[in-house]
C-alpha positions as CSV (number, residue, x, y, z in Angstrom):
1,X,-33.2,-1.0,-170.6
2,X,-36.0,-1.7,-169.1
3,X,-35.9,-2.5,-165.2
4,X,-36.7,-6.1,-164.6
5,X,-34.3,-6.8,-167.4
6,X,-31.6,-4.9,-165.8
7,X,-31.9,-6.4,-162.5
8,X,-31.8,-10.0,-164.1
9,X,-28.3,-8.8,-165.5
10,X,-27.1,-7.2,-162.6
11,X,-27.9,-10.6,-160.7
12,X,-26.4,-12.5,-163.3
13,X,-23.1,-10.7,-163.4
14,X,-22.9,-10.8,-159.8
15,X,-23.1,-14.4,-160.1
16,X,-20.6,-14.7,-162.4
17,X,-18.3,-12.8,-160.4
18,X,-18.7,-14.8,-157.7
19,X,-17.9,-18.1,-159.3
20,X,-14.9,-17.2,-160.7
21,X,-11.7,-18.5,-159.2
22,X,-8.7,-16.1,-159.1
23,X,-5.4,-17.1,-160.5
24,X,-1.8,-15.4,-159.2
25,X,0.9,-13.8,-160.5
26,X,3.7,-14.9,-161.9
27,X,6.2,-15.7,-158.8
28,X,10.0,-17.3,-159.3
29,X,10.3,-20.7,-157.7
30,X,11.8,-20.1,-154.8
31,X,15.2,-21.6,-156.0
32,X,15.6,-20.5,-159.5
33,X,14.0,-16.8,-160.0
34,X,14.4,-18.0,-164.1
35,X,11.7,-20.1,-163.5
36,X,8.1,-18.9,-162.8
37,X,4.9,-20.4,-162.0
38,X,1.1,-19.1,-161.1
39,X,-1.3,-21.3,-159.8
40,X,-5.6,-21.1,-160.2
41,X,-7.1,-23.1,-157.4
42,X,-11.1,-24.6,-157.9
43,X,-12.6,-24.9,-154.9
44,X,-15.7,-27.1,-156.5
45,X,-12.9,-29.4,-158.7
46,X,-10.8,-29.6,-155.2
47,X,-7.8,-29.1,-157.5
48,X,-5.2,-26.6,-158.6
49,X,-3.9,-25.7,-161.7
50,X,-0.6,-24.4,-162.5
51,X,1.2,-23.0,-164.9
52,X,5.3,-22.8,-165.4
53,X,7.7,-20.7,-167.8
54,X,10.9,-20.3,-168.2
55,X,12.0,-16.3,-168.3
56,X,15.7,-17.7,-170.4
57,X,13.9,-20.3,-172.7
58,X,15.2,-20.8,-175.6
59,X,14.6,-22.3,-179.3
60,X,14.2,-25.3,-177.5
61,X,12.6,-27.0,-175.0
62,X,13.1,-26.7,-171.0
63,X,12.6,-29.5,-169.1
64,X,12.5,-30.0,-165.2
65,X,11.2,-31.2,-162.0
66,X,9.8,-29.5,-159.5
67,X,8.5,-29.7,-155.8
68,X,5.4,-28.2,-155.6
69,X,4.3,-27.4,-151.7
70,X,0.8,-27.0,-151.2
71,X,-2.4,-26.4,-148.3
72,X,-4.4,-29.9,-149.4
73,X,-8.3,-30.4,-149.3
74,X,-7.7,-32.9,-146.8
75,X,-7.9,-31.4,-143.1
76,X,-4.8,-32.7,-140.5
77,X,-5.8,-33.7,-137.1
78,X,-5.7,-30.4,-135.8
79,X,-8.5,-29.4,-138.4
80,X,-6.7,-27.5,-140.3
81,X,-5.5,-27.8,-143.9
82,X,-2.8,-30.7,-144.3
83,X,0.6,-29.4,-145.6
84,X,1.4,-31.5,-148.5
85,X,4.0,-31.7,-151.5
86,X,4.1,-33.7,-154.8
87,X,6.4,-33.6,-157.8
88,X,6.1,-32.5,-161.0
89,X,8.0,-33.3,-164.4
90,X,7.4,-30.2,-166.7
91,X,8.0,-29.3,-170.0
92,X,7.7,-25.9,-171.8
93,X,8.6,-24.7,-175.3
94,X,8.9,-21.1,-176.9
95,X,5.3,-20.9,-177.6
96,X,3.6,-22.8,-174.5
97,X,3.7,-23.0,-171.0
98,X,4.1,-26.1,-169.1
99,X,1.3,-27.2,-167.0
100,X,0.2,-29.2,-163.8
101,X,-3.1,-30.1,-161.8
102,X,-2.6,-31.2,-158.2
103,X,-5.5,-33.2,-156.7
104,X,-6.9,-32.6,-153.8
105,X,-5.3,-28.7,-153.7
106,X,-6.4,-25.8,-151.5
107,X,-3.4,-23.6,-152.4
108,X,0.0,-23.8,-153.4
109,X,2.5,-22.2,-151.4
110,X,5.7,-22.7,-152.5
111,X,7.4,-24.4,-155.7
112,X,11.2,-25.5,-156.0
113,X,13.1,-26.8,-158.8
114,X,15.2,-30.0,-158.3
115,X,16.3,-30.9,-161.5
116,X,16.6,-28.8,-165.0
117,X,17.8,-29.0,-168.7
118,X,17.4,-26.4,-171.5
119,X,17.6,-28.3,-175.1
């Protein structure tokens, strides 16, 4: 390869790097270990993205509400992140995950489930 061409992809993967957003592990919601969640957080979309599963699903469905704590966007008035919390219906099935976008996310910090049903 010849040199300008590599340094135009060593930039470019750099970049790429550099955009990506990381998404965590898999962690138990901090009242039901069966249930798991991992969240991706865009800082340029101001939003995170979760996902859930349940780790005794069934042939059916698993339904349930959950509390999902979170750092918001929006900056208290002692100029740090706002602690926030919204609630969630979700609904997974043997071959997807449930999902969730939260508005206005930094990063979620802790998930609890208040209500569930396995079908």
């Amino acid at each position: 390869m010849r040199r300008p061409h590599a340094v135009v992809f060593t930039l470019f993967w750099a970049a790429t790097l550099l955009c990506q957003e990381k998404q965590t592990e898999w962690m138990a919601a901090s009242n039901n270990p069966d249930l798991q969640y991992r969240s991706q957080a865009f800082s340029r979309a101001k939003a995170c993205y979760l996902e859930f599963r349940d780790q005794k699903q069934g042939k059916g469905s698993t339904t349930f509400d959950v509390i999902v704590s979170y750092n918001s966007t929006d900056l208290g008035s002692d100029g740090k992140p706002a602690k926030k919390t919204e609630n969630e219906h979700i609904v997974t099935v043997p071959t997807r995950t449930g999902t969730s976008r939260i508005p206005s996310c930094f990063a979620v910090t802790d998930a609890k489930v208040n209500f569930l049903e396995r079908h």
